[in-house]
N, CA, C and O of each residue as an XYZ file, in Angstrom:
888
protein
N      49.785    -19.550     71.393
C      49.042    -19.343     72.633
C      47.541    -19.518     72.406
O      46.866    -19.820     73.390
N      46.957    -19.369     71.253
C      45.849    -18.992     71.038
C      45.364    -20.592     70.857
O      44.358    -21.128     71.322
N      46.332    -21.120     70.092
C      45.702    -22.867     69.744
C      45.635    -23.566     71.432
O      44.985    -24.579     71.690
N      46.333    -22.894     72.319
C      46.632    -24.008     73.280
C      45.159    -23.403     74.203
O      44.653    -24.342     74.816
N      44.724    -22.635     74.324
C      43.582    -21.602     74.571
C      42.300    -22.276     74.285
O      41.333    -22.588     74.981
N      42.582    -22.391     73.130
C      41.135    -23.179     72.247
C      41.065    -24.811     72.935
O      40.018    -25.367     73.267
N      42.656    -25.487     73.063
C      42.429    -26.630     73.439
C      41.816    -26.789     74.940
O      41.175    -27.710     75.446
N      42.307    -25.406     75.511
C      41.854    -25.760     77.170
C      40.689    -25.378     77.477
O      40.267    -25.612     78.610
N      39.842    -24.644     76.456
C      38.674    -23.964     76.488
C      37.405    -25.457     76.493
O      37.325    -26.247     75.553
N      36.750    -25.517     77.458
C      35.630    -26.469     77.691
C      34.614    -26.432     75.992
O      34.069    -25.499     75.402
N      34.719    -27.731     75.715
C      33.504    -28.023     74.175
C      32.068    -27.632     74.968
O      31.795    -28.170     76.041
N      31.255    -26.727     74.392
C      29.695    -26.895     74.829
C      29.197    -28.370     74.865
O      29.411    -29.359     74.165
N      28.457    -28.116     75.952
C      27.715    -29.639     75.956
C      26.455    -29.787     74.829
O      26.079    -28.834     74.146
N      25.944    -30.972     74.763
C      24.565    -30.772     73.100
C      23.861    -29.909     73.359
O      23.787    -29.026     72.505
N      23.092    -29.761     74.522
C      22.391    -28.862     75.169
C      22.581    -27.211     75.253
O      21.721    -26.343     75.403
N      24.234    -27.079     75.078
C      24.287    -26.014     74.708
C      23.743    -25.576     73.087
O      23.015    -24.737     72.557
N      24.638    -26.768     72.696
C      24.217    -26.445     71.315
C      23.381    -26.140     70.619
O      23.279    -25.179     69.856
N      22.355    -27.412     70.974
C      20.778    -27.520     70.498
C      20.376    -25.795     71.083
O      19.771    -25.039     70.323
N      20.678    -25.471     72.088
C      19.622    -24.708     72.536
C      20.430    -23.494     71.412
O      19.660    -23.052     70.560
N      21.670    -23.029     71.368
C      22.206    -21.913     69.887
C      21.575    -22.609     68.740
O      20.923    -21.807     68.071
N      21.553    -23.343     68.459
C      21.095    -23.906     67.320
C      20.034    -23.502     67.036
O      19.896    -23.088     65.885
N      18.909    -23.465     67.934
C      17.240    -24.019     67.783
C      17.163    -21.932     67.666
O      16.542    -21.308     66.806
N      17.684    -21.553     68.383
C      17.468    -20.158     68.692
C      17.800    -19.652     67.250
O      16.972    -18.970     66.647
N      18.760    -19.913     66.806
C      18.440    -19.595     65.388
C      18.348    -19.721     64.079
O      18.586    -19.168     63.005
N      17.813    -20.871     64.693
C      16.727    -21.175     63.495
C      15.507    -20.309     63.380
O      14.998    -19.671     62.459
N      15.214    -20.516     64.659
C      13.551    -19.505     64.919
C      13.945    -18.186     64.605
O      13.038    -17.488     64.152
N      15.330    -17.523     64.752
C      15.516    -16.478     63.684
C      15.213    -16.315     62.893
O      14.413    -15.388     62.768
N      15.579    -17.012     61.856
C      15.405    -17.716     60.060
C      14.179    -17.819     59.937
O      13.807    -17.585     58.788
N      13.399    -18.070     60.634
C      12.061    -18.515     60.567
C      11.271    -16.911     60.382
O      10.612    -16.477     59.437
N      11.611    -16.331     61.575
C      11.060    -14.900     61.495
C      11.150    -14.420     60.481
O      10.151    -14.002     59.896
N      12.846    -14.303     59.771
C      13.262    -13.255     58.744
C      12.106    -14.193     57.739
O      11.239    -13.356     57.488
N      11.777    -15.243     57.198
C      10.954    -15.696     56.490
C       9.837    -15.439     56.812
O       9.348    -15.306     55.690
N       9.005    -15.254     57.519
C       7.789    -14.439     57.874
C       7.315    -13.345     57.465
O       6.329    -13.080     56.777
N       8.477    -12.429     58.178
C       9.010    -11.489     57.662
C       8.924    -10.849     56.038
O       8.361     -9.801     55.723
N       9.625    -11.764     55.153
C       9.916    -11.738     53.774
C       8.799    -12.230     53.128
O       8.745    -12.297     51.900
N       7.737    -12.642     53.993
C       6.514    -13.403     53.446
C       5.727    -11.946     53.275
O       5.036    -11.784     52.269
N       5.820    -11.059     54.106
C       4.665     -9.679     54.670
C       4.595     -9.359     53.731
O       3.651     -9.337     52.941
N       6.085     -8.906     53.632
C       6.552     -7.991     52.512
C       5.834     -8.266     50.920
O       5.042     -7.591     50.262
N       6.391     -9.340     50.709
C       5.961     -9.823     49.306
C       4.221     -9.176     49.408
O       3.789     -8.276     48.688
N       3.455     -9.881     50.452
C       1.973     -9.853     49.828
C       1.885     -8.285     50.164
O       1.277     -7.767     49.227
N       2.096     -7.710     50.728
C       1.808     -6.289     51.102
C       1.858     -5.712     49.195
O       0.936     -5.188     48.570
N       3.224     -6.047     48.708
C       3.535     -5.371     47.525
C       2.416     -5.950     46.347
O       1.798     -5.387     45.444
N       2.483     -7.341     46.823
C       0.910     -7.665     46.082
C      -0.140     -6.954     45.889
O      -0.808     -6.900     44.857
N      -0.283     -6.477     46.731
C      -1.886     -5.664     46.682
C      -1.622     -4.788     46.336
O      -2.685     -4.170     46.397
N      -0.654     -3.903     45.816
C      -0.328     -2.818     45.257
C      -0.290     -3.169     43.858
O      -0.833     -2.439     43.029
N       0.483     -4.535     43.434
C       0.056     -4.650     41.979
C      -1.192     -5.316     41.385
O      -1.468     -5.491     40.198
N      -1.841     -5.629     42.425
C      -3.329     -6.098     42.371
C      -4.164     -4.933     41.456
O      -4.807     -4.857     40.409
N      -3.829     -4.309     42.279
C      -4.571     -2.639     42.172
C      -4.049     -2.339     40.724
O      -4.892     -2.210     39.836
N      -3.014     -2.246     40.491
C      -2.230     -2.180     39.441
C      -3.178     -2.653     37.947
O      -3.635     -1.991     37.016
N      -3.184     -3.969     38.244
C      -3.293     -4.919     37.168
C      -5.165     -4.570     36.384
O      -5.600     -4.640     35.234
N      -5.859     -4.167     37.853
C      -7.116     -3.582     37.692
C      -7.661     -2.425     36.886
O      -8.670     -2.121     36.251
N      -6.542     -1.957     37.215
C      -6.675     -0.179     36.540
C      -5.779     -0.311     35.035
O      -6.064      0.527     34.179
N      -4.955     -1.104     34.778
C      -4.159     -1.738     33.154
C      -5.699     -1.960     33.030
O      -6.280     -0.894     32.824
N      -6.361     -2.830     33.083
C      -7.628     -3.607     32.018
C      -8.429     -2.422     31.999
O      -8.741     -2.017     30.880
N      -8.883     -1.692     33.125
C     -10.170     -1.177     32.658
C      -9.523     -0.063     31.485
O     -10.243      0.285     30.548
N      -8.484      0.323     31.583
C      -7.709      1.327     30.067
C      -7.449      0.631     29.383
O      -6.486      1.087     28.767
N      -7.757     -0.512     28.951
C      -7.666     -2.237     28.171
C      -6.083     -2.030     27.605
O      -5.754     -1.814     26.438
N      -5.227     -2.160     28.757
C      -4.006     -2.022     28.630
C      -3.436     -3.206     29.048
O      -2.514     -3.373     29.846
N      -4.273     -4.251     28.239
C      -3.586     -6.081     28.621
C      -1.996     -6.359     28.420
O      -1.335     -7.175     29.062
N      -1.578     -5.588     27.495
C      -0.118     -5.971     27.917
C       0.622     -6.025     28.845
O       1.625     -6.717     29.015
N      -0.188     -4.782     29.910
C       0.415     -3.877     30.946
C       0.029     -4.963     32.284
O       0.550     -5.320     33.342
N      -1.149     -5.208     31.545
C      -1.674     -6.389     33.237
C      -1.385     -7.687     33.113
O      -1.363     -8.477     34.056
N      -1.141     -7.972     31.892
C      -0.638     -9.379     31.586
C       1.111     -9.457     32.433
O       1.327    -10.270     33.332
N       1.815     -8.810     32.105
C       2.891     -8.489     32.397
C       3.345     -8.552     33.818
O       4.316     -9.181     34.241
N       2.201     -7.541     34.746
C       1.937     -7.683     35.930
C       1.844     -8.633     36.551
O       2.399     -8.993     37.590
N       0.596     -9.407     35.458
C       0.032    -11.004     36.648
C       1.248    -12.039     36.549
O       1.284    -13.088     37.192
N       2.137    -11.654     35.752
C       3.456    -12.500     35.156
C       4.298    -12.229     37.126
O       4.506    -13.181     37.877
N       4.547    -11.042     37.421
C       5.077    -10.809     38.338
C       4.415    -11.615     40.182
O       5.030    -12.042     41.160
N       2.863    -11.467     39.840
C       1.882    -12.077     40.933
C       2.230    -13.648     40.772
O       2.610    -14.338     41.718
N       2.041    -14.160     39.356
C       2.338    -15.817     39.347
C       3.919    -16.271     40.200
O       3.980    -17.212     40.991
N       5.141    -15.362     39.826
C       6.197    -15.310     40.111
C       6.553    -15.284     41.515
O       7.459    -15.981     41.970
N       5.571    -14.170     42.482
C       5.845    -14.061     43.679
C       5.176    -15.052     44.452
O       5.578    -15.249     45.599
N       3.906    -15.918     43.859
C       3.448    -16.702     44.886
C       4.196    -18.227     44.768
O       3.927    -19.274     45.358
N       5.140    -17.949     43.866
C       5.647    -18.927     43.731
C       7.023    -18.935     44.689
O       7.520    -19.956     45.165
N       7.351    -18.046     44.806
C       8.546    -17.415     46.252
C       7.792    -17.560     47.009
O       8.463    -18.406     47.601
N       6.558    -17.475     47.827
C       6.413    -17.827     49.393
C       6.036    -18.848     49.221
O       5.967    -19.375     50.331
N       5.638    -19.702     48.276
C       5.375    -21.433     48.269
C       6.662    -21.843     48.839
O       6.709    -22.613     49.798
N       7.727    -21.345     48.271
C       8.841    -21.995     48.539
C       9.518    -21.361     50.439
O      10.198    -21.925     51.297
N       9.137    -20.551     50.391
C       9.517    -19.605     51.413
C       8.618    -20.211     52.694
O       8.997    -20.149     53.864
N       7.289    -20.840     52.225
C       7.048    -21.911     53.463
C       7.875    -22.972     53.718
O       8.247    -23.149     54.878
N       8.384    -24.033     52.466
C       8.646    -25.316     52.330
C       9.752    -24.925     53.013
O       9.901    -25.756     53.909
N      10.906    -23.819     53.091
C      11.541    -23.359     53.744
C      11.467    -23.683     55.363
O      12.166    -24.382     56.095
N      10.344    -22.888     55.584
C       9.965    -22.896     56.733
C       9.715    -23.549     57.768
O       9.916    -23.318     58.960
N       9.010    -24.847     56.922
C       8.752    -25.863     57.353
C      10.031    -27.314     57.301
O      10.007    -28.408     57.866
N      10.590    -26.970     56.786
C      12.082    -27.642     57.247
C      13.236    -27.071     57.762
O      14.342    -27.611     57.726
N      12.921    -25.674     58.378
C      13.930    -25.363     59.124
C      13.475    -26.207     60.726
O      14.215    -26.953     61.366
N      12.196    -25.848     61.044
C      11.375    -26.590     62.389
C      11.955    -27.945     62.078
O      12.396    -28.399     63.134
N      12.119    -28.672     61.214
C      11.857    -30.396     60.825
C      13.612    -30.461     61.781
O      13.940    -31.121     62.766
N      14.463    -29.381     60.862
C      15.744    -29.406     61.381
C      15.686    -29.542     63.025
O      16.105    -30.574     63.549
N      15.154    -28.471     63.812
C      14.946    -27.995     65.271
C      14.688    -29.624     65.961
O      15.411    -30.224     66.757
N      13.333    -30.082     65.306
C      12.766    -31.298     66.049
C      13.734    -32.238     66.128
O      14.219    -32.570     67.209
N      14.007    -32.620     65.272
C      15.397    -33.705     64.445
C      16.783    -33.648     65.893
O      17.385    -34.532     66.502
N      16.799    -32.329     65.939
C      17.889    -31.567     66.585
C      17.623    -32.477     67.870
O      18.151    -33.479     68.352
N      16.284    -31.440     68.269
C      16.143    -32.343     69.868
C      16.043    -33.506     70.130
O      16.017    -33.820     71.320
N      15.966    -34.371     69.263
C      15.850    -35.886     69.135
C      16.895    -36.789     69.176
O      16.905    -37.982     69.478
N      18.211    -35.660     68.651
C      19.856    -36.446     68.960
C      20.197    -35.747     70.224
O      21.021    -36.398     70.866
N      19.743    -34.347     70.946
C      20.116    -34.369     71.664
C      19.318    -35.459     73.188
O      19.764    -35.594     74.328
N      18.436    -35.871     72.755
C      17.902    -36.838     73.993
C      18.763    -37.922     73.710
O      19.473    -38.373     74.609
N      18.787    -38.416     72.522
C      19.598    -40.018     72.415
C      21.306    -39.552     72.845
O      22.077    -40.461     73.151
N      21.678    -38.459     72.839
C      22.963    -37.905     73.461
C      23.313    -37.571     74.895
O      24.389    -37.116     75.283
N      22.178    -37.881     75.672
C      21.968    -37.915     77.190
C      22.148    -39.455     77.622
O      22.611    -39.699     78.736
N      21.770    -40.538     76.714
C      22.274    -41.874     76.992
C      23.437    -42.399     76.504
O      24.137    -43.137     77.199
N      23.761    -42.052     75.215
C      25.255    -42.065     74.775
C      26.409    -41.416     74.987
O      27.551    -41.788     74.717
N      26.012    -40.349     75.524
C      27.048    -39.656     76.035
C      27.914    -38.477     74.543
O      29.021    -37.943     74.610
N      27.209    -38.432     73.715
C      27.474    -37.804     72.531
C      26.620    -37.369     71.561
O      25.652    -38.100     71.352
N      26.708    -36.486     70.987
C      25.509    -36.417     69.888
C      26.359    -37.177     68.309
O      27.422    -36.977     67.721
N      25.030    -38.210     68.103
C      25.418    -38.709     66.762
C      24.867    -38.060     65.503
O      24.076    -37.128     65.362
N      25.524    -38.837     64.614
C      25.172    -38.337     63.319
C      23.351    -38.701     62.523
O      22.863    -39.830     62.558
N      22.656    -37.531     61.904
C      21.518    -37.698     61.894
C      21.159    -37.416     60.373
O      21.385    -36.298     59.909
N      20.650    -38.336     59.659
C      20.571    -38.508     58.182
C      19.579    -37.666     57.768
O      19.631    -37.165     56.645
N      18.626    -37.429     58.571
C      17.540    -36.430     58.623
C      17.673    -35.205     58.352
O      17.108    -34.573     57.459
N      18.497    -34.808     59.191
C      19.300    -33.300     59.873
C      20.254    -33.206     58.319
O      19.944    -32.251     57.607
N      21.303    -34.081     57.819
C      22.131    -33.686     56.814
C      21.289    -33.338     55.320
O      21.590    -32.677     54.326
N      19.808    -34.328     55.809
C      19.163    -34.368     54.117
C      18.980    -32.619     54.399
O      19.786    -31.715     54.180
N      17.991    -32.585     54.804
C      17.369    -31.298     54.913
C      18.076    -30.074     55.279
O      17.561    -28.970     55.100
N      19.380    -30.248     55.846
C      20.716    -28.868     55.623
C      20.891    -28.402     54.085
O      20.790    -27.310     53.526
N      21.175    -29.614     53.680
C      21.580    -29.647     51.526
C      20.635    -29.432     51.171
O      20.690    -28.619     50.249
N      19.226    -29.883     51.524
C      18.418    -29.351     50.652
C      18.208    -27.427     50.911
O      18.364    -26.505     50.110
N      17.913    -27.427     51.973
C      18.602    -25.696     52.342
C      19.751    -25.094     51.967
O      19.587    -23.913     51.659
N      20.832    -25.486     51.889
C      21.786    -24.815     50.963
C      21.501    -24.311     49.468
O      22.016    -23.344     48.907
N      20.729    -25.042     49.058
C      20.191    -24.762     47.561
C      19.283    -23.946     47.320
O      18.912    -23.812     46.154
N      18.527    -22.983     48.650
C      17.248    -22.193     48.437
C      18.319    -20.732     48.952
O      18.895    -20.507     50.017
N      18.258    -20.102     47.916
C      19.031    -18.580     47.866
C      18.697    -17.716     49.510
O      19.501    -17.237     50.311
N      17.521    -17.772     49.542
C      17.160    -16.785     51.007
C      17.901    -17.374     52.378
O      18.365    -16.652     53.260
N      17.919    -18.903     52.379
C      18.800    -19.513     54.159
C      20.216    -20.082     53.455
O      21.005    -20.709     54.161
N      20.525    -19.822     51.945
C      21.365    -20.859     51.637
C      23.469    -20.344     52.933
O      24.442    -21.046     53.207
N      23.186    -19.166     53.189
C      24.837    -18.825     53.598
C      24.686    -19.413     54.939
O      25.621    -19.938     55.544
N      23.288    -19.296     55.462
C      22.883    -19.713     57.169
C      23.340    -20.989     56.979
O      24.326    -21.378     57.604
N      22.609    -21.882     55.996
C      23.029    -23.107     56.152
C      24.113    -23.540     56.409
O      24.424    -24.321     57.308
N      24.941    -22.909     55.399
C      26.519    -23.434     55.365
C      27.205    -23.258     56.159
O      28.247    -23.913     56.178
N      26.846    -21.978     57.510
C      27.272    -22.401     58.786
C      26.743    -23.061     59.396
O      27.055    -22.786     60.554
N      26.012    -23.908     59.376
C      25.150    -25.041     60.023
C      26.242    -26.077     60.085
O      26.974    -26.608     60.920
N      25.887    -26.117     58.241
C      26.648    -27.570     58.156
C      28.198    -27.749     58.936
O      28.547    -28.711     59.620
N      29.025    -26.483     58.601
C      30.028    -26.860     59.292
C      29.981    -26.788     60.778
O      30.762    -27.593     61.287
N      29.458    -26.235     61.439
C      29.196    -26.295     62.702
C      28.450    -27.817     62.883
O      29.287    -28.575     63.374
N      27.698    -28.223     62.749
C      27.446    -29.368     62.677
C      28.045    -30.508     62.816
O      28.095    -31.315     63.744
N      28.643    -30.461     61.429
C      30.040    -31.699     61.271
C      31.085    -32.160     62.152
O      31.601    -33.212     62.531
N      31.197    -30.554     62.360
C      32.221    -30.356     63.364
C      31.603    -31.170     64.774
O      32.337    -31.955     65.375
N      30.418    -30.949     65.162
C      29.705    -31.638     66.273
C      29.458    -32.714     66.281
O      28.971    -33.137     67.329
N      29.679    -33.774     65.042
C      29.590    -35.234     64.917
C      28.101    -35.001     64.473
O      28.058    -35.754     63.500
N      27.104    -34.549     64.548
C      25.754    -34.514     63.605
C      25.594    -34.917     62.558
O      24.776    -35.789     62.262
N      26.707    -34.089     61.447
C      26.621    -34.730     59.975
C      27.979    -35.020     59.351
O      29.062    -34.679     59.825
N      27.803    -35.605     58.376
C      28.959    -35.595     57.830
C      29.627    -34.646     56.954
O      28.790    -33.788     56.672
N      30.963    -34.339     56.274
C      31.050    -33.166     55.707
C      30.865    -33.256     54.330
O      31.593    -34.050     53.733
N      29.699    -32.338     53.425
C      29.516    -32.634     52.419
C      29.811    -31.738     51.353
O      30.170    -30.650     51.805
N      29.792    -31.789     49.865
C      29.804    -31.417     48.818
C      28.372    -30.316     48.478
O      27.312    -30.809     48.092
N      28.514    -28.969     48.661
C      27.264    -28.249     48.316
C      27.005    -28.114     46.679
O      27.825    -27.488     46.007
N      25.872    -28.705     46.074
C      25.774    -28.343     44.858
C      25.518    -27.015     44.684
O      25.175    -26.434     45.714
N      25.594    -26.257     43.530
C      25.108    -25.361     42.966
C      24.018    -24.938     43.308
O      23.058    -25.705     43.228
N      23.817    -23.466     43.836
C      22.460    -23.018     44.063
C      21.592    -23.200     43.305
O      22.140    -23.203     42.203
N      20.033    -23.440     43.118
C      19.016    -23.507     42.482
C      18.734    -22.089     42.310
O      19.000    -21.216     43.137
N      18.061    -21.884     40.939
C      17.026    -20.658     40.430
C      16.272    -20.788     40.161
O      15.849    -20.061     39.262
N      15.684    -21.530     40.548
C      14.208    -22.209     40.119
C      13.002    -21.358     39.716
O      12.070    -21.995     39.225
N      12.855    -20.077     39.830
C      12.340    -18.803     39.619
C      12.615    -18.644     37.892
O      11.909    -18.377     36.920
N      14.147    -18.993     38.144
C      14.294    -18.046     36.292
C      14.634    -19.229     35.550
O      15.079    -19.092     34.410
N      14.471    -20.483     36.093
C      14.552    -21.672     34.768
C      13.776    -21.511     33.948
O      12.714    -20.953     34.227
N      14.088    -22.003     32.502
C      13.541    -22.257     31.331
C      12.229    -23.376     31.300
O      11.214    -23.295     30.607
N      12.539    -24.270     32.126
C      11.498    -25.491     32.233
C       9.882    -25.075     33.021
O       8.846    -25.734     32.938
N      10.131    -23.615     33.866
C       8.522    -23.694     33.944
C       8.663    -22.434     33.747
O       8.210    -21.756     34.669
N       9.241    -21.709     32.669
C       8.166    -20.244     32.030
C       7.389    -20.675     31.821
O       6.420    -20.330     32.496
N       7.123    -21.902     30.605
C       6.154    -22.126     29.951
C       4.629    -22.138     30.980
O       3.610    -21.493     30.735
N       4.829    -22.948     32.005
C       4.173    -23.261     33.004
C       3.491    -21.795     33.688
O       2.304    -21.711     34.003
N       4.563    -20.601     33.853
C       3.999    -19.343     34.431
C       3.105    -18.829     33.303
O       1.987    -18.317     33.364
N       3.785    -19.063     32.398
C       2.632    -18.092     31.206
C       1.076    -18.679     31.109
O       0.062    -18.048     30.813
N       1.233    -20.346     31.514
C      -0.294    -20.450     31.713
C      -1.310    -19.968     32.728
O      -2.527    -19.784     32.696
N      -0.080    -19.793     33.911
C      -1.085    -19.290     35.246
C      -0.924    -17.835     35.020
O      -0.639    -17.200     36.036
N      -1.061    -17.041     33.724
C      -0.551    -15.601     34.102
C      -1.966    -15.325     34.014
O      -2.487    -14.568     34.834
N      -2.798    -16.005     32.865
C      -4.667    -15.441     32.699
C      -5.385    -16.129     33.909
O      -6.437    -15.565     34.209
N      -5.138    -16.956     34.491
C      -5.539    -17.583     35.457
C      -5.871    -16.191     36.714
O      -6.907    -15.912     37.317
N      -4.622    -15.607     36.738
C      -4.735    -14.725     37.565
C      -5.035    -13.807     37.935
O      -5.161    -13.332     39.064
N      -5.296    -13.204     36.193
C      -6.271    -11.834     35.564
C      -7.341    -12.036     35.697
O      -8.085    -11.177     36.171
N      -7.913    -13.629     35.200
C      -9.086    -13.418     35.952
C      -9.846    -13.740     37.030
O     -11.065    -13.787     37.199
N      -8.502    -14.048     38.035
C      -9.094    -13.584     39.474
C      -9.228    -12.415     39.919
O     -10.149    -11.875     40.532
N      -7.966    -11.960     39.469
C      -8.240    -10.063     40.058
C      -9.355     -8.803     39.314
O     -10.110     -7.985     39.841
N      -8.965     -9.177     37.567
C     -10.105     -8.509     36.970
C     -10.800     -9.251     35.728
O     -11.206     -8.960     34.602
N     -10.734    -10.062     36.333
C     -12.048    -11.036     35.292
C     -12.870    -10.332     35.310
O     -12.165     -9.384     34.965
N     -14.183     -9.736     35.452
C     -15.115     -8.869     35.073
C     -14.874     -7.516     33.849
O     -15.467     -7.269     32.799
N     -13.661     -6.790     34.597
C     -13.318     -6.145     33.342
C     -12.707     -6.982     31.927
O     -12.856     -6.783     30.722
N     -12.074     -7.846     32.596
C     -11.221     -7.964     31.173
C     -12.094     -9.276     30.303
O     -11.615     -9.637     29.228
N     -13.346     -9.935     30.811
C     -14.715    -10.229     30.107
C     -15.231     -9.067     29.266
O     -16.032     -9.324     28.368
N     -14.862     -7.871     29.468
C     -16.224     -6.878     28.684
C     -15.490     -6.461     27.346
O     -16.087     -5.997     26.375
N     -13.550     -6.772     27.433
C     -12.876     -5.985     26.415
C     -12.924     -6.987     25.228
O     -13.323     -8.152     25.247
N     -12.412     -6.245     24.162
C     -12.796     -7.248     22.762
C     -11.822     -8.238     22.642
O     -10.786     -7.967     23.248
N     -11.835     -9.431     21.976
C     -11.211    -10.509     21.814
C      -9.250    -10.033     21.770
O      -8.310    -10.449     22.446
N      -9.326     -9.046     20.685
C      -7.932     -8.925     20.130
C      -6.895     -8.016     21.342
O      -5.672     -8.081     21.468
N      -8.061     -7.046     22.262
C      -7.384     -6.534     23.234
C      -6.648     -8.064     24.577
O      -5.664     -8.580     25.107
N      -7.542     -8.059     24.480
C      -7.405     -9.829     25.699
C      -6.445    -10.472     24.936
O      -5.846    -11.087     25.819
N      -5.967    -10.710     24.038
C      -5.064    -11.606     23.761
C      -3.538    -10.423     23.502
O      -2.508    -11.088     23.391
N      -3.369     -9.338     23.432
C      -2.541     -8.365     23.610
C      -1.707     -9.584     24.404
O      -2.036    -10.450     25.215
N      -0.331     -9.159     23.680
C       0.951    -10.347     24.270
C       1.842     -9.470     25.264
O       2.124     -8.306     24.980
N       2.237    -10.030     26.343
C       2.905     -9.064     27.471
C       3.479     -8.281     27.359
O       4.403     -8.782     26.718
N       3.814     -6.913     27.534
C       4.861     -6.119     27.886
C       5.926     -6.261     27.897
O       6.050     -7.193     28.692
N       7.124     -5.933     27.488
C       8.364     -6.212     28.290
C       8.521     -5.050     29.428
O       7.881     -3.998     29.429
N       9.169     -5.311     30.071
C       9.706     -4.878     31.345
C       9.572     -2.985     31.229
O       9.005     -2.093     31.860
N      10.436     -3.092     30.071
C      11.197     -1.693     29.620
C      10.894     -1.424     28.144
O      11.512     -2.071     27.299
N      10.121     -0.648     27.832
C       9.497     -0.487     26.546
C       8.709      1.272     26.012
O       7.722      1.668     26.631
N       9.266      2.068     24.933
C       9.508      2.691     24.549
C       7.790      3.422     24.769
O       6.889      2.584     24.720
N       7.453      4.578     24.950
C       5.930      5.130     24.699
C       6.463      6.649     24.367
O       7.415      7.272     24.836
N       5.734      6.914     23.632
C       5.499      8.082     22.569
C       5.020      9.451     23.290
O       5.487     10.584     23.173
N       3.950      8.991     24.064
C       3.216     10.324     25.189
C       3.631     10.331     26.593
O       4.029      9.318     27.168
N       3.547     11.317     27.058
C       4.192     11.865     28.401
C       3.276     10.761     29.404
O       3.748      9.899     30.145
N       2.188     11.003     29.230
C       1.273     10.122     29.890
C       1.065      8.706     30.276
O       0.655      8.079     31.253
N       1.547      8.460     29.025
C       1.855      6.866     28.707
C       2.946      6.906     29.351
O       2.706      6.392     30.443
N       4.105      7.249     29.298
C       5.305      6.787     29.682
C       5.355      7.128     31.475
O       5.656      6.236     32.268
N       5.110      8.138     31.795
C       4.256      7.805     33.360
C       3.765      6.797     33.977
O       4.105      6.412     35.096
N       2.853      6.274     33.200
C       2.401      5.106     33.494
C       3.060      3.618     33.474
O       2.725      2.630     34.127
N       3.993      3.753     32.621
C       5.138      2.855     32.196
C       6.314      2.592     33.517
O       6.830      1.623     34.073
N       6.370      4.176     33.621
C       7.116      4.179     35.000
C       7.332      3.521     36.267
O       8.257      2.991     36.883
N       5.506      3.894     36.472
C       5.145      3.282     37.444
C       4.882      1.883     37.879
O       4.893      1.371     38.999
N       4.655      1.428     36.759
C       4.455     -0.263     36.953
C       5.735     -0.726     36.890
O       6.084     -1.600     37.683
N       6.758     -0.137     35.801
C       8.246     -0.482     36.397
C       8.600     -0.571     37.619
O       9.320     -1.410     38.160
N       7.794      0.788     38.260
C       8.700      0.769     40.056
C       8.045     -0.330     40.916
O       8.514     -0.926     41.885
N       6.806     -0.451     40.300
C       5.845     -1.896     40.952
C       6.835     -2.759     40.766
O       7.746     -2.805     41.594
N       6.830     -3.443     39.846
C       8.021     -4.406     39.020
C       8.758     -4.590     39.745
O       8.940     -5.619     40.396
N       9.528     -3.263     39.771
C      11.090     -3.375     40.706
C      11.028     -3.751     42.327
O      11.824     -4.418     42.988
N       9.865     -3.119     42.709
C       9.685     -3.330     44.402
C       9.060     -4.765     45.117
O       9.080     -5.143     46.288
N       8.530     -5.350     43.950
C       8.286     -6.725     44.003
C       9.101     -7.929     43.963
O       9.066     -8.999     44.570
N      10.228     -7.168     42.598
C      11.427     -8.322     42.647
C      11.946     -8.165     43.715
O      12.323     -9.193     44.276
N      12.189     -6.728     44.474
C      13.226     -6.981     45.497
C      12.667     -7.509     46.797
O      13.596     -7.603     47.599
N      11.776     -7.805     47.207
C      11.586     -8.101     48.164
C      11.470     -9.832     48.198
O      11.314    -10.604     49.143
N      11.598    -10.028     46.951
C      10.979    -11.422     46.689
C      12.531    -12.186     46.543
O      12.670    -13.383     46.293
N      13.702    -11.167     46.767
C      15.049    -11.410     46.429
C      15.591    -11.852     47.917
O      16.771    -12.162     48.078
């Protein structure tokens, strides 16, 4: 009963579509806005952070930090490029649905399929996408494709190297003045790890806290 239901049930016209479609996208768009706040808000908390490590010439502690600042501006770089091809999708969209007012159908759009796959591969829209695509396909838009493997482009091996150069870059934007006045061997102090053992109550307080920095940065940046 239910298949014969579906068959007698009227297909939306493009217009319907486009217009569910476009609506949420500009969802996606928000929650990325959104996820943009967040990140820099937590920024300035480890800004602050990284300021108060140098002037206690605690470079491991701020080195470590600016490791986390290089990391997150590298999530809303991407979290625009995002952004800016979900709209590319929208425009694209309305463009088969006009040529679908003379054909009488919406066709398939090479544009629309590049830039779905390339969205499947960015962790924050990648599940949205994949109802795209099949909704899509299903609409004659794209064709049905093969999703590669999500990207981590965050935790590849090929640009640590690359973050560790922008990590002093960034110290001394935030406290270049202090960390000019400390002695050679403190400034070159090699990062922190994450989670690392301290001897005094005080110290390890402090340890704490840049952990919970740490932690509240990854997650939002997740």
């Amino acid at each position: 009963m239910e298949k014969v239901m579906n068959i007698l049930k009227p297909k939306p016209n493009p217009q319907q579509l486009l217009r569910d479609w476009q609506r949420r996208l500009r969802q996606e768009c928000r929650n990325i806005e959104r996820q943009i706040r967040d990140i820099q808000r937590e920024e300035k908390n480890v800004q602050k952070a990284i300021k108060e490590a140098a002037k206690r010439n605690d470079m491991g502690s701020a080195k470590s930090l600016a490791k986390e600042i290089v990391r997150s501006k590298r999530t809303v770089n991407r979290l625009y490029e995002n952004k800016a091809q979900l709209n590319s999708i929208s425009m694209h969209l309305g463009e088969s649905v006009a040529i679908a007012r003379t054909v009488g159908h919406l066709s398939k759009s090479a544009e629309v399929m590049k830039l779905v796959n390339n969205l499947m591969k960015a962790p924050e829209v990648a599940m949205t996408m994949q109802e795209f695509s099949k909704e899509m396909t299903k609409a004659g838009v794209m064709e049905e494709m093969v999703n590669d493997a999500v990207d981590s482009a965050l935790d590849s091996e090929d640009i640590e190297d690359e973050i560790e150069e922008e990590v002093d870059k960034v110290l001394t934007a935030i406290a270049g003045e202090t960390t000019a006045q400390l002695p050679e061997a403190v400034r070159k102090q090699k990062l922190k790890q994450p989670v690392q053992t301290v001897e005094d109550a005080e110290g390890a307080d402090e340890e704490e806290d840049l952990e919970e920095l740490r932690a509240r940065l990854a997650k939002v940046r997740s």
